[in-house]
Backbone of each chain as ProteinMPNN parsed JSONL, in Angstrom:
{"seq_chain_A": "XXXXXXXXXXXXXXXXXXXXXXXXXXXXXXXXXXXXXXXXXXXXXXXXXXXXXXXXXXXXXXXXXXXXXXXXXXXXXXXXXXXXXXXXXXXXXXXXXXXX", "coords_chain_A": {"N_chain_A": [[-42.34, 10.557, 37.77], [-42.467, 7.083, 38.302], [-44.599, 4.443, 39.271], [-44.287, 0.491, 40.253], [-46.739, -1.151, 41.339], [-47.337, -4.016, 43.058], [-49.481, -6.483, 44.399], [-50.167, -8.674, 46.622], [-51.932, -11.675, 47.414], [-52.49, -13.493, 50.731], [-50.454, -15.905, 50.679], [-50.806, -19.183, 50.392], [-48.556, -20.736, 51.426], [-46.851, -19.329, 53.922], [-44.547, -19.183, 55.25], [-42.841, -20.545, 53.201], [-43.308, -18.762, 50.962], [-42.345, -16.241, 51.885], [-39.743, -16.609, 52.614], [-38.803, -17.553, 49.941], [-39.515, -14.917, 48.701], [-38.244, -12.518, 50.303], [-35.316, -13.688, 49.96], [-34.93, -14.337, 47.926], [-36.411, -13.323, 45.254], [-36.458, -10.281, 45.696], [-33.635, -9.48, 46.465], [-33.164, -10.161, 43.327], [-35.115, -8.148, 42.116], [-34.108, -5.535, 43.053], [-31.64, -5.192, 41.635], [-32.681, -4.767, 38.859], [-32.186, -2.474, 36.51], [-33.034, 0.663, 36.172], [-34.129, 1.337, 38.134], [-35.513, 3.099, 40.759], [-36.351, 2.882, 43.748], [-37.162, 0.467, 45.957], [-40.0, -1.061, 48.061], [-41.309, -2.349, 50.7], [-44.366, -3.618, 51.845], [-46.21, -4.999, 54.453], [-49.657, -5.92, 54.638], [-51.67, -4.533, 57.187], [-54.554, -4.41, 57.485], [-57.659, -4.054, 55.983], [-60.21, -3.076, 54.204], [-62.871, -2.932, 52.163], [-63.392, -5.152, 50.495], [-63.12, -8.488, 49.104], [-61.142, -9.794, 48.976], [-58.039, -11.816, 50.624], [-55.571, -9.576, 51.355], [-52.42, -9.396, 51.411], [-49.187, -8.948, 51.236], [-47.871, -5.4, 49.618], [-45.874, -4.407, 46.898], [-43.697, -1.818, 46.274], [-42.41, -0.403, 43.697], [-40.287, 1.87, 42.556], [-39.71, 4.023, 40.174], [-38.385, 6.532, 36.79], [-40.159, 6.949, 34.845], [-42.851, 5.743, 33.266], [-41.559, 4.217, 30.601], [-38.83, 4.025, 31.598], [-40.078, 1.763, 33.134], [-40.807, -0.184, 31.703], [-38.505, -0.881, 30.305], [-36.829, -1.668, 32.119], [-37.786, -4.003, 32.732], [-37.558, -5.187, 30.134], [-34.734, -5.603, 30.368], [-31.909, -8.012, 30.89], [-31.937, -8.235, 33.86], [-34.684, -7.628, 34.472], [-35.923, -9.445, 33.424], [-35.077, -11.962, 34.891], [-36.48, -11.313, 37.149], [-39.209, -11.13, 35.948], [-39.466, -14.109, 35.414], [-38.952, -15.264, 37.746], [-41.34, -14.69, 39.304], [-42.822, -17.403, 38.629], [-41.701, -19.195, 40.829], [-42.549, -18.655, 42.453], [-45.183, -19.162, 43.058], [-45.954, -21.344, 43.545], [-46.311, -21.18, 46.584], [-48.798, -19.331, 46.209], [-51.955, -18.878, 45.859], [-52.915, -17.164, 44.145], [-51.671, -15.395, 41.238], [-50.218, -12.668, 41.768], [-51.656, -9.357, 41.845], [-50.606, -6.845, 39.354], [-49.98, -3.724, 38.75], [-48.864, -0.614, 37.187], [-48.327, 2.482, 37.947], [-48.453, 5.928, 37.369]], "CA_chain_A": [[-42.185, 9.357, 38.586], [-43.82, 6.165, 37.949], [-44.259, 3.093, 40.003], [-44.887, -0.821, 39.561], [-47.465, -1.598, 42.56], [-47.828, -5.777, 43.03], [-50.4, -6.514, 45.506], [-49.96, -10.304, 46.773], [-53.005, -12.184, 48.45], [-52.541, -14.308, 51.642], [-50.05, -17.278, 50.849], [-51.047, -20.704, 51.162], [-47.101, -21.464, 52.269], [-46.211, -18.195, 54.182], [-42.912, -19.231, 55.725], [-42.004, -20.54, 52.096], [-43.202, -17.46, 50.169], [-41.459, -14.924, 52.518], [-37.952, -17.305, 52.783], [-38.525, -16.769, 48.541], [-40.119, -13.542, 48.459], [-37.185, -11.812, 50.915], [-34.102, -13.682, 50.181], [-34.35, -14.166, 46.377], [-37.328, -12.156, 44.424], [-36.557, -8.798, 46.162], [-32.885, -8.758, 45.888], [-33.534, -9.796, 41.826], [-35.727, -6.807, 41.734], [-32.924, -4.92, 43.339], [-30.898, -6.01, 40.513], [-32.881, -4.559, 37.94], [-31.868, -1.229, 35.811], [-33.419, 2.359, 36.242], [-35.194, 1.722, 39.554], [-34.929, 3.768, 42.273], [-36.613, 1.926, 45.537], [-38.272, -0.916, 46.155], [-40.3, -1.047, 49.273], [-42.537, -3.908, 50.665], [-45.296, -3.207, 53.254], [-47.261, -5.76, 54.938], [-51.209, -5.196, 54.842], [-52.649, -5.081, 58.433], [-55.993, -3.972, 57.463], [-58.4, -3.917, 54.594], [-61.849, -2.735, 53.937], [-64.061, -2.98, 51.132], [-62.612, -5.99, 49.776], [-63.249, -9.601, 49.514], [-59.467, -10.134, 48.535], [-57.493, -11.399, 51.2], [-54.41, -8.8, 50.672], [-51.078, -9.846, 52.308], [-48.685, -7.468, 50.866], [-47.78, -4.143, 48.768], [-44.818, -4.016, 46.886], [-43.884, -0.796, 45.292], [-40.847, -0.015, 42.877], [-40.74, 3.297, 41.964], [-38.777, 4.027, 38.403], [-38.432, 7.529, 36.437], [-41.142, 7.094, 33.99], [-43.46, 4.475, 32.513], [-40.856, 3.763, 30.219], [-37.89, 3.255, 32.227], [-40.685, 0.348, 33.68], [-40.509, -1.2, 30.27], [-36.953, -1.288, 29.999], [-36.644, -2.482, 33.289], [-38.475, -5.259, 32.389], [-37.272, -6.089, 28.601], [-33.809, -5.988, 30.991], [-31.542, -9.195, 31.456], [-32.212, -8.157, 35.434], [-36.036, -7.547, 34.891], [-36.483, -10.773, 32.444], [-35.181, -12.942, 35.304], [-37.513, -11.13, 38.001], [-40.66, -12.014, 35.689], [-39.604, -15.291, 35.474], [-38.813, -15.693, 38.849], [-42.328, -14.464, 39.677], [-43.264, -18.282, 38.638], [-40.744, -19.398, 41.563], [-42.696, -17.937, 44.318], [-46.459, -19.562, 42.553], [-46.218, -22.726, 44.561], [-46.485, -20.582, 48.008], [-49.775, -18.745, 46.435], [-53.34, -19.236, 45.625], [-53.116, -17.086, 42.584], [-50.58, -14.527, 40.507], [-50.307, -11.109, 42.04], [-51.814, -7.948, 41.005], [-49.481, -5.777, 39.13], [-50.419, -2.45, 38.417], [-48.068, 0.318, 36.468], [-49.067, 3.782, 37.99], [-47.923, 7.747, 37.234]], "C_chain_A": [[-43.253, 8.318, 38.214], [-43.522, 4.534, 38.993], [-44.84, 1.842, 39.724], [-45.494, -1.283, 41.193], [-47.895, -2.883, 42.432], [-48.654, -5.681, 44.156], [-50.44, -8.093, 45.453], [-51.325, -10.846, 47.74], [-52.377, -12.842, 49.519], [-51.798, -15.33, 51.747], [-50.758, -18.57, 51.033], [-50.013, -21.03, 52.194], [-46.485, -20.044, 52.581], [-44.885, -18.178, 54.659], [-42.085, -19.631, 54.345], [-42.275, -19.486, 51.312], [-42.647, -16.57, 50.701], [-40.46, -15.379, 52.314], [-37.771, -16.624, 51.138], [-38.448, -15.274, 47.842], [-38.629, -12.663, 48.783], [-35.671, -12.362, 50.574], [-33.786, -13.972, 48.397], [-34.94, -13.117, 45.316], [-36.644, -10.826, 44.901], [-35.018, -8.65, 45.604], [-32.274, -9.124, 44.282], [-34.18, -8.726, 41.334], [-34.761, -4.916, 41.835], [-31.78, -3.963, 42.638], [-30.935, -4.997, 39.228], [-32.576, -2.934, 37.747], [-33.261, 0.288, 36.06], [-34.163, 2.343, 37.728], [-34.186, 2.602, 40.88], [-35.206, 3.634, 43.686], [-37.965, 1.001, 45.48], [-38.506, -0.798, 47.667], [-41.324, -1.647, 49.339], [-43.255, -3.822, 51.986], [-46.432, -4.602, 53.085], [-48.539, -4.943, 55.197], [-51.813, -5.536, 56.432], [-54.246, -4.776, 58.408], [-56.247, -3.587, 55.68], [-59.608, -3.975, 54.653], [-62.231, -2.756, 52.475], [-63.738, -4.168, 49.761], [-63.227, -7.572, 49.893], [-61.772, -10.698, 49.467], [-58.628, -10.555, 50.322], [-55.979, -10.789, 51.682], [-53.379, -9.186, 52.054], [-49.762, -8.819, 52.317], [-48.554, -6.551, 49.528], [-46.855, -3.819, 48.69], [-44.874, -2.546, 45.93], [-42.619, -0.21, 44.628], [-40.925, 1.147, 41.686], [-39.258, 4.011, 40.557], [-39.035, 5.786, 38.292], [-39.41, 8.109, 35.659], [-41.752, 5.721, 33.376], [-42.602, 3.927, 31.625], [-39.337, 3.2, 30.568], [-38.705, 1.981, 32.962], [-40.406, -0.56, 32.817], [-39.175, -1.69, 30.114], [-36.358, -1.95, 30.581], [-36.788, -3.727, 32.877], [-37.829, -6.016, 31.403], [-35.228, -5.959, 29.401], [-33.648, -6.996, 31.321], [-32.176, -9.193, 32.762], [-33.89, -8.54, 35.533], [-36.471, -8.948, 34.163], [-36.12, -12.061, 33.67], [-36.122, -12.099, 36.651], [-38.775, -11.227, 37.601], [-40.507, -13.37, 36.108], [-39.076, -15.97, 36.911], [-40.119, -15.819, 39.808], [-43.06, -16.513, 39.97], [-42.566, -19.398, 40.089], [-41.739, -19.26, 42.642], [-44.663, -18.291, 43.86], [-46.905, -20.65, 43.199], [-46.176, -22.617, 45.552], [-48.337, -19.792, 47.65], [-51.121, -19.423, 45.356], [-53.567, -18.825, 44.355], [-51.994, -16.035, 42.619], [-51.079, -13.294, 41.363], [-50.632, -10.442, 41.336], [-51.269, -6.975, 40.69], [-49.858, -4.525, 38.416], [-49.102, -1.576, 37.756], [-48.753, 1.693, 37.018], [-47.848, 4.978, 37.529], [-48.843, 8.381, 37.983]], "O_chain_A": [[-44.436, 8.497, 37.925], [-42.514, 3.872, 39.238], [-45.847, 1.847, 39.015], [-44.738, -1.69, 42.075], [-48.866, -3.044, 41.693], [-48.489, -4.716, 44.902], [-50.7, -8.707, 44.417], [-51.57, -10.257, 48.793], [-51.187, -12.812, 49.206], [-52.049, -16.02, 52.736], [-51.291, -18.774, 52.124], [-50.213, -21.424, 53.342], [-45.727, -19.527, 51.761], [-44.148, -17.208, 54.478], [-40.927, -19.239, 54.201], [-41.232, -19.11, 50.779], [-42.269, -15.756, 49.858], [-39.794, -14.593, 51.64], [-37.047, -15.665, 50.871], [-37.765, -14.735, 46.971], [-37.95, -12.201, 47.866], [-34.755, -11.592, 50.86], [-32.715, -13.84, 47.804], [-34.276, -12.298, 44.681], [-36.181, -10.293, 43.892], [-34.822, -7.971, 44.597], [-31.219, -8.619, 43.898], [-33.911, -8.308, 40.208], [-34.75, -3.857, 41.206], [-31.29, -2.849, 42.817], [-29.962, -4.51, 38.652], [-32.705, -2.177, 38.71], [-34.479, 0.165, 35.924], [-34.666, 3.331, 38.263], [-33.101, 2.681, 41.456], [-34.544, 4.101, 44.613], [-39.141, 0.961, 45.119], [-37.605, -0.527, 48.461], [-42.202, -1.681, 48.477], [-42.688, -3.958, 53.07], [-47.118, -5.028, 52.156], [-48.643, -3.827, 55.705], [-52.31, -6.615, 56.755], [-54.981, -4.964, 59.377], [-55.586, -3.163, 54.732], [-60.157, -4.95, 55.168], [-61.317, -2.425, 51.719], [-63.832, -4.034, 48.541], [-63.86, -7.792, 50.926], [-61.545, -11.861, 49.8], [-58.638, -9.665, 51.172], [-55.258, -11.523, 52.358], [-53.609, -9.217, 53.263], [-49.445, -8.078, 53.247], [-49.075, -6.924, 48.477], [-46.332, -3.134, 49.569], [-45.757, -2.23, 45.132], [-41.883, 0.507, 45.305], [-41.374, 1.251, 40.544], [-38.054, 4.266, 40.567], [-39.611, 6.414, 39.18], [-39.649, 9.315, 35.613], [-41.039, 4.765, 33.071], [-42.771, 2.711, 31.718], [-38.78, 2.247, 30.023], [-37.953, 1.117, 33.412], [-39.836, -1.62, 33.075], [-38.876, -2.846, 29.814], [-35.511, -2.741, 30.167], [-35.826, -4.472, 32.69], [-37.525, -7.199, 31.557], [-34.427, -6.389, 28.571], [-34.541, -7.538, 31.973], [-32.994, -10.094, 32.948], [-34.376, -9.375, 36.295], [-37.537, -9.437, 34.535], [-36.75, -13.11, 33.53], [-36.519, -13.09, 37.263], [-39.638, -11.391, 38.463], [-41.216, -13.853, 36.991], [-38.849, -17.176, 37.002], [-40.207, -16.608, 40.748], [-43.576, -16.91, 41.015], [-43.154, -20.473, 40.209], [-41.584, -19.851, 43.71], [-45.447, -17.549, 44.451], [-48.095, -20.893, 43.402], [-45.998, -23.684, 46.139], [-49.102, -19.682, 48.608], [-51.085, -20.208, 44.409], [-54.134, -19.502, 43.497], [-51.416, -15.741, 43.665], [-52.272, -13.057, 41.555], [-50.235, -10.503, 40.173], [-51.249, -6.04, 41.491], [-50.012, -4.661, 37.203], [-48.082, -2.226, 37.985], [-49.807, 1.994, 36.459], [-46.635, 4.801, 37.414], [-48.796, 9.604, 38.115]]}, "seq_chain_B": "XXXXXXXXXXXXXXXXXXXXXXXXXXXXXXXXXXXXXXXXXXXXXXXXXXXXXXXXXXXXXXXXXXXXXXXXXXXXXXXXXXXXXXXXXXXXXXXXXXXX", "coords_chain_B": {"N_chain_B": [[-43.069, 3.648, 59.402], [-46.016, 4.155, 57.7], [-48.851, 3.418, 55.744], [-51.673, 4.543, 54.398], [-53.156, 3.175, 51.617], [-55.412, 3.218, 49.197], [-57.48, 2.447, 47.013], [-59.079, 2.41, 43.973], [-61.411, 1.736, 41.637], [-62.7, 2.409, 37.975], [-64.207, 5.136, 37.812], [-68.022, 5.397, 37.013], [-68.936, 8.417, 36.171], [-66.511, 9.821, 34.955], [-65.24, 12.586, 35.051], [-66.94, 13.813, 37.116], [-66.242, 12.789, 38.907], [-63.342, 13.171, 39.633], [-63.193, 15.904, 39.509], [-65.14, 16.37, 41.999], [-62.931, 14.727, 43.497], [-59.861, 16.096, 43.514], [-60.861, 18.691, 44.049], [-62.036, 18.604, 46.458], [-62.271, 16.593, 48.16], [-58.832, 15.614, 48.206], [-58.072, 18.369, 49.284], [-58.926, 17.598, 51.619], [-58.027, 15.758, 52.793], [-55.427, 16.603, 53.258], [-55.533, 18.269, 54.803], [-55.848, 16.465, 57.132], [-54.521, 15.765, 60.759], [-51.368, 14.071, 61.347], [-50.734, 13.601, 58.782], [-48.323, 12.848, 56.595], [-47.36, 12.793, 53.861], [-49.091, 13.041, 50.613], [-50.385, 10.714, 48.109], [-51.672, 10.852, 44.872], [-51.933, 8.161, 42.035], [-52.164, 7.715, 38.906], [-53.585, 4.9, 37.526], [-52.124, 2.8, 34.802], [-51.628, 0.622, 33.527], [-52.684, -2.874, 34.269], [-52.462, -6.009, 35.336], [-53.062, -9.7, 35.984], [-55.936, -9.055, 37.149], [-59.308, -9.131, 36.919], [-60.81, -6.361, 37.72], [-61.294, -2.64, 36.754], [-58.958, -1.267, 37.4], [-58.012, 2.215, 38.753], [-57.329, 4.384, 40.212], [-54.718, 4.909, 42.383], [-54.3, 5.737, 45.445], [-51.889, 7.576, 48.352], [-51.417, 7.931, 51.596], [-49.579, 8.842, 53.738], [-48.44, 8.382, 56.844], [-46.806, 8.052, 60.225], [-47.182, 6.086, 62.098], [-48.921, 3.043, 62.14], [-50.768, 3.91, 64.381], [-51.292, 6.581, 64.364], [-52.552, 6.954, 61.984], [-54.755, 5.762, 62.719], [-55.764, 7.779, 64.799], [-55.637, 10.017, 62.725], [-57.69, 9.501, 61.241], [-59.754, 9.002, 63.719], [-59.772, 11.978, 64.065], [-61.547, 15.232, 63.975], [-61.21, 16.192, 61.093], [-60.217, 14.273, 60.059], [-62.405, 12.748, 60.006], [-63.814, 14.46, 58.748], [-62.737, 13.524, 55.73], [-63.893, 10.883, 56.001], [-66.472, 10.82, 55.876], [-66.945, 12.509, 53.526], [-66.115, 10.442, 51.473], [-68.897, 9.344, 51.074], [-69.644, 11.362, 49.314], [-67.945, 10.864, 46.93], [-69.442, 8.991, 46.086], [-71.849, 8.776, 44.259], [-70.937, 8.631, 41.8], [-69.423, 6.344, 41.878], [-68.923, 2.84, 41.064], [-68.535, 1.156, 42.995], [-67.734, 0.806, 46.639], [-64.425, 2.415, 47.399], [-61.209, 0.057, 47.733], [-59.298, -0.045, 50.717], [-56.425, -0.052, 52.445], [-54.635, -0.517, 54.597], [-50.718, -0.041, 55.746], [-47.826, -1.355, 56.791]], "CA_chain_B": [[-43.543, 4.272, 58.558], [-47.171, 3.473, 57.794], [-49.552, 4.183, 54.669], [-53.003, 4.434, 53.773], [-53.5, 2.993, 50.038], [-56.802, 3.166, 48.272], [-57.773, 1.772, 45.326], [-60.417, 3.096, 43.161], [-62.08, 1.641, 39.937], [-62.812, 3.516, 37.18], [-65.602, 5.92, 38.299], [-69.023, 5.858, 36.098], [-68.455, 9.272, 35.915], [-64.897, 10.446, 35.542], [-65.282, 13.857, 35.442], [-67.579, 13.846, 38.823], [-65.33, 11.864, 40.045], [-62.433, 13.884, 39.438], [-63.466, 17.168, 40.142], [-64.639, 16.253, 43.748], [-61.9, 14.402, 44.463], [-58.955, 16.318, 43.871], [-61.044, 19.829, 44.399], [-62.567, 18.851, 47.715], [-61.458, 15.517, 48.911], [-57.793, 15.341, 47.898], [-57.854, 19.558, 49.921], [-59.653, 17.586, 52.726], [-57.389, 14.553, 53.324], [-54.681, 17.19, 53.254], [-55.99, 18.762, 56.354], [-56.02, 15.52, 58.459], [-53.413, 15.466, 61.109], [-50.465, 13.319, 61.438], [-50.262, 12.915, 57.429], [-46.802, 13.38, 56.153], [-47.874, 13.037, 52.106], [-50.479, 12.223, 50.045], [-49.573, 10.994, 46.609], [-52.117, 10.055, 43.937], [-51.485, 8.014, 40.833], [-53.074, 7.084, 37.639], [-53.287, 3.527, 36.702], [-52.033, 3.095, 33.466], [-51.55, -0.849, 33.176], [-52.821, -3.738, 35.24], [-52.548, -7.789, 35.364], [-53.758, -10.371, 36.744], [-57.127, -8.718, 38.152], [-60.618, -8.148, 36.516], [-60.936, -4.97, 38.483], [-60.9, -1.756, 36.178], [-58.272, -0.032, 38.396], [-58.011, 3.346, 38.325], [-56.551, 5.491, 40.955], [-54.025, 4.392, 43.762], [-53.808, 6.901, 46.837], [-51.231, 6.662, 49.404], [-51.509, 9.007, 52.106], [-48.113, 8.384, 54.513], [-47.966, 8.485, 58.248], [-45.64, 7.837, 60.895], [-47.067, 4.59, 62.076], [-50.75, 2.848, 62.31], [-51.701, 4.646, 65.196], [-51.109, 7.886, 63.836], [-53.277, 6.278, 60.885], [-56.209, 5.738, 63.906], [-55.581, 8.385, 65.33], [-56.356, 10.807, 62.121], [-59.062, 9.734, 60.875], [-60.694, 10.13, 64.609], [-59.865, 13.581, 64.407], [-62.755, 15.717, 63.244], [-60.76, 16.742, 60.189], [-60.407, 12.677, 59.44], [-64.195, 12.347, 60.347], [-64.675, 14.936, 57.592], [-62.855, 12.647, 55.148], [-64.608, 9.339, 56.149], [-67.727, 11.433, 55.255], [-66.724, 12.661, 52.095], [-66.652, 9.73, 50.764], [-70.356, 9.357, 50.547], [-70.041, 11.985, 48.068], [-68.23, 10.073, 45.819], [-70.036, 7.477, 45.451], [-72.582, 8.741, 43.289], [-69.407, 8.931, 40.686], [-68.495, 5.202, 41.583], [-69.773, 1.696, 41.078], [-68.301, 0.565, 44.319], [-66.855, 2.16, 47.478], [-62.775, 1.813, 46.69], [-60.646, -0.561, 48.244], [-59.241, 0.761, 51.488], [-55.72, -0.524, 53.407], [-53.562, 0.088, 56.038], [-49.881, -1.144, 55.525], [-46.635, -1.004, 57.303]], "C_chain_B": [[-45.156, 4.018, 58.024], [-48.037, 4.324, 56.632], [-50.79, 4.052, 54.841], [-53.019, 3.936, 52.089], [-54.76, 2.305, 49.446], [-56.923, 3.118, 46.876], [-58.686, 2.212, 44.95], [-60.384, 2.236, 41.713], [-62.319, 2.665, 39.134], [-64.591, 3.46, 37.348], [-66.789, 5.724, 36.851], [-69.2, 7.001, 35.488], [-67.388, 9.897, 36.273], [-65.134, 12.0, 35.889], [-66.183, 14.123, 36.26], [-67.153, 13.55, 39.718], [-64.323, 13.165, 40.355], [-62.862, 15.473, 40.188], [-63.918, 17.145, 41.805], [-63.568, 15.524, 44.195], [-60.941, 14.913, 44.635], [-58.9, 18.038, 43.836], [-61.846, 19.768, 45.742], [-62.092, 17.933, 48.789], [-60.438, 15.428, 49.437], [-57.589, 16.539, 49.743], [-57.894, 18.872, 51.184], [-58.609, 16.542, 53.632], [-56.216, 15.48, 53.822], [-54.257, 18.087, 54.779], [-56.173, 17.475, 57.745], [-54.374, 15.858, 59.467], [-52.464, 14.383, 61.513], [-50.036, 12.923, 59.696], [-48.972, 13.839, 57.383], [-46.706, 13.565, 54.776], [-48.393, 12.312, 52.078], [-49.984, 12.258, 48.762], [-51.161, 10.285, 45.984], [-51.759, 9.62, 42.524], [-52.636, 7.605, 40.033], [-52.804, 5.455, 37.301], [-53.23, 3.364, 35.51], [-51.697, 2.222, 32.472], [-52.095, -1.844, 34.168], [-53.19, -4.978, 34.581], [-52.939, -8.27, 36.28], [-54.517, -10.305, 38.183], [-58.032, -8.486, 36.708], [-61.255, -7.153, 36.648], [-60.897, -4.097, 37.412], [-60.586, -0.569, 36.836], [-58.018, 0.979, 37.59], [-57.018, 4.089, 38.7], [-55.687, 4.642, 41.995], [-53.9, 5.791, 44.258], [-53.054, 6.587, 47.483], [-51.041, 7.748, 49.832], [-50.204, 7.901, 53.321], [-48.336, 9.179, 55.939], [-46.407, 8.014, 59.088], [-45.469, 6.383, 61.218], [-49.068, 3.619, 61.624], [-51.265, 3.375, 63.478], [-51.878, 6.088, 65.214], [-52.577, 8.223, 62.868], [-54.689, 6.851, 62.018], [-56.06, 6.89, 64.216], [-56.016, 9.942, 64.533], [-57.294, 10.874, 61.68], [-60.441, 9.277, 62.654], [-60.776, 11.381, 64.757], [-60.972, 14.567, 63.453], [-62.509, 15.883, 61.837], [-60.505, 15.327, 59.247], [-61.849, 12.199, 59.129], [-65.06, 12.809, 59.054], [-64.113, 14.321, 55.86], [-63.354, 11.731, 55.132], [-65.406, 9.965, 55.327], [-68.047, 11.787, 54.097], [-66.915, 11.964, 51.164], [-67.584, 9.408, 50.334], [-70.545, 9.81, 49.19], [-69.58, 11.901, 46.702], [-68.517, 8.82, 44.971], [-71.032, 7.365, 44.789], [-71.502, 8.412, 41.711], [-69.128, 7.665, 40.837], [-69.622, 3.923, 41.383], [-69.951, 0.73, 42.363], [-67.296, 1.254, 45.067], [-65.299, 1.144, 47.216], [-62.212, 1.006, 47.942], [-59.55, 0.168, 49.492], [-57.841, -0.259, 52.411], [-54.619, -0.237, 53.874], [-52.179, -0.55, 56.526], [-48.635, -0.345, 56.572], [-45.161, -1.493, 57.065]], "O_chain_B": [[-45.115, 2.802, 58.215], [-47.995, 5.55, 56.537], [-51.041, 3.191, 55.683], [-52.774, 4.908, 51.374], [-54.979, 1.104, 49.294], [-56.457, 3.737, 45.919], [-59.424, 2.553, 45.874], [-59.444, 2.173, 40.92], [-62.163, 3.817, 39.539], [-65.537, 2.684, 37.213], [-66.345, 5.922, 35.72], [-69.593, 6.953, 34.322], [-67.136, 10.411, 37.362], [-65.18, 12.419, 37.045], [-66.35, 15.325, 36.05], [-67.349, 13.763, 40.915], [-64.567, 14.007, 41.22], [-62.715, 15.828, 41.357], [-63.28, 17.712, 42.691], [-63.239, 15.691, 45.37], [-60.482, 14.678, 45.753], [-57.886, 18.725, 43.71], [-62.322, 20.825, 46.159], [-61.665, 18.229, 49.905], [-60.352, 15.235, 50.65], [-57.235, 16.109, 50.841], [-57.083, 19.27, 52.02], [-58.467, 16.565, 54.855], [-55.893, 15.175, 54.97], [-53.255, 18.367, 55.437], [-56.519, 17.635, 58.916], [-53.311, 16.132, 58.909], [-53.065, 13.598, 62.247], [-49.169, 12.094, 59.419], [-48.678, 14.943, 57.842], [-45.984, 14.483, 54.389], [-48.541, 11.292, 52.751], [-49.392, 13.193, 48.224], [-51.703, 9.346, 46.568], [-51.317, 10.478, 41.761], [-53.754, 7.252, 40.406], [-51.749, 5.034, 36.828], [-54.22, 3.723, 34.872], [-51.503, 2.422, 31.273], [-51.812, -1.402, 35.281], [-53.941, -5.111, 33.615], [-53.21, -7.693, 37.333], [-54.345, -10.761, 39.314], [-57.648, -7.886, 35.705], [-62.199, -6.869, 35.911], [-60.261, -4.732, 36.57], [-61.17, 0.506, 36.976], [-57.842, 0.999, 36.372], [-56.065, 4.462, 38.016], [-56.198, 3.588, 42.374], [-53.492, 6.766, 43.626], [-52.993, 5.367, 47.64], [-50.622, 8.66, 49.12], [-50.122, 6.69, 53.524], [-48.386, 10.405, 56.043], [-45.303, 7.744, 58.615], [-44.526, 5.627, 60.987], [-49.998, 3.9, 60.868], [-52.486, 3.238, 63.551], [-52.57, 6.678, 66.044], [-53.352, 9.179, 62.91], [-55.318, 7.909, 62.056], [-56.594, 7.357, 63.21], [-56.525, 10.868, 65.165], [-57.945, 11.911, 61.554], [-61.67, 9.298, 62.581], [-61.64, 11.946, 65.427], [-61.032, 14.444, 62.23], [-63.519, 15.75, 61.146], [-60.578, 15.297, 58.019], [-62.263, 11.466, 58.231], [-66.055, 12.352, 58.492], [-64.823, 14.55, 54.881], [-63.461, 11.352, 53.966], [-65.25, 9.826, 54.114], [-69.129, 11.545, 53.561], [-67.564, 12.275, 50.165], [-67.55, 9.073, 49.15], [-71.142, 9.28, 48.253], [-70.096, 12.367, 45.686], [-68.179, 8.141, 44.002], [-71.442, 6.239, 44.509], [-71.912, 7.847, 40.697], [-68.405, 7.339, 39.895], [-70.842, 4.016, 41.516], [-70.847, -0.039, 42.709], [-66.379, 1.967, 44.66], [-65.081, -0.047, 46.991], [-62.669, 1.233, 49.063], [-58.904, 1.094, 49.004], [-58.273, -1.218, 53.051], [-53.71, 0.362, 53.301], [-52.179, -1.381, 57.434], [-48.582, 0.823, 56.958], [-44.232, -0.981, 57.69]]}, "name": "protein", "num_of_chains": 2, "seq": "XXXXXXXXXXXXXXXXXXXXXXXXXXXXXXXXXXXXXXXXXXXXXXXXXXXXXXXXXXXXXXXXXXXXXXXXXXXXXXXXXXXXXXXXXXXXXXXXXXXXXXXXXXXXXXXXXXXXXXXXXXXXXXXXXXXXXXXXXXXXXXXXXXXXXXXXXXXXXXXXXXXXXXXXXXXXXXXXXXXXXXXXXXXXXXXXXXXXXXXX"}
């Protein structure tokens, strides 16, 4: 199992990054080939941080390489570039991690 | 549904790290009550952060007061504590939050 963990800071424009976030990004991610669940948790708490973390998406695939494929996927090529879509609600790019 | 997910850098010493965490720690978190699983992963890519992530944890409850609710329990108390011990192994105590 391997998952793609984004970690989003705080919004500047939270009613326009959620309207984007929830009604177009997510079900483009949806969309994309080998995944098996996407799930999006709001942060109510955070310690040891100076970040201020908003949410934690997590899309959990079969292996580091079905991530790749995902990705170099028609589906996953317009959920990068949709990423830029949802840049004029935040302060900076999300943190995207790849774990196993 | 409600998580715990901790972030970790890459320890100064891995193998100090490692060995207490997933021969004393990992055992210890395991023993809290109300957890439902504990997953750890390896980081094995990351963007846009300067961080040198390491580990993600995600220990799974029921809700956030479940969350509160284990680590008051002595058996939570003796994870908080734990941590101390690896923080000779780190550069900074890991990132610590509480999502739903």
């Amino acid at each position: 199992m391997a998952k793609m963990i984004v970690i989003y800071n705080e919004p500047t424009n939270k009613e326009g990054f959620e309207a984007h976030y929830f009604n177009v990004h997510i079900p483009l991610v949806q969309k994309m080939p080998f995944i098996r669940n996407a799930a999006v948790h709001k942060v109510k708490q955070a310690m040891n941080t100076n970040e201020n973390l908003y949410l934690i998406a997590e899309l959990e695939f079969g292996d580091l390489q079905e991530i790749n494929q995902a990705l170099e996927s028609p589906e996953g090529k317009e959920v990068v570039g949709d990423v830029a879509n949802l840049m004029p609600f935040l302060e900076k790019a999300p943190v995207i991690t790849m774990v196993e």
